[in-house]
N, C-alpha and C positions, 0 to 999 in steps of 0.2 A: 504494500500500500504506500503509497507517495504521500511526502507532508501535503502539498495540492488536496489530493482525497481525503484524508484528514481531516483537516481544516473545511474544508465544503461541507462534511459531513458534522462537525463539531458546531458551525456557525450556522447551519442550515435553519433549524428555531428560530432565530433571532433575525434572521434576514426575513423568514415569512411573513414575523410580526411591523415589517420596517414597511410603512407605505414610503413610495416615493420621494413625495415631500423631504419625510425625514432620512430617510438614503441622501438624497441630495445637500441635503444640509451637514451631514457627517462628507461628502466627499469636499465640498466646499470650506471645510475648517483648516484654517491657518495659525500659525504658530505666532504669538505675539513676537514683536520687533526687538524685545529683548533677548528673548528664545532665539529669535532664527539668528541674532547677531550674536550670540553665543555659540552656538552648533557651527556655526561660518569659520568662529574663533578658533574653534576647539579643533576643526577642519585642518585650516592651516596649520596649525602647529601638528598637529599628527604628519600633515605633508613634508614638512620640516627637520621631524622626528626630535623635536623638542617639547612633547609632552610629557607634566609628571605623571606618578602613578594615578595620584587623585584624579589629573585630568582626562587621564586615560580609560580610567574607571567611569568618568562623566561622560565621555565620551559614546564608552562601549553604551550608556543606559539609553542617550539619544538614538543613536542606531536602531539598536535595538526597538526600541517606540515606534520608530519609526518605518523599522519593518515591520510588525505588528500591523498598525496603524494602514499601511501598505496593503494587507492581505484583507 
């Protein structure tokens, strides 16, 4: 079974319950401007390979969200 399968089959509930409207409104949410200039931040420096652990760890949690968030 494929994460894909998985996940369709784990969020399949909760998608039937979603009318449009609010699908649409989850796919249109944006990250506040201090958020995304954070993640930009954190970006670079990982690019750089001048991130500490902490921010690495901060790092990994935006990612992470963010693929979540993605699926």
């Amino acid at each position: 079974m494929s994460t894909a399968d998985f996940l369709d089959r784990y969020f399949e509930p909760v998608v039937a319950m979603l009318t449009p409207q609010a699908a649409r409104a989850i796919v249109d949410l944006k990250p506040d401007a201090a958020s995304a200039n954070r993640v930009a931040e954190l970006g670079r420096k990982s690019d750089e390979g001048t991130l500490t652990d902490e921010e690495r760890e901060e790092y990994r949690l935006y990612v992470d969200a963010g693929d979540l968030i993605a699926v």
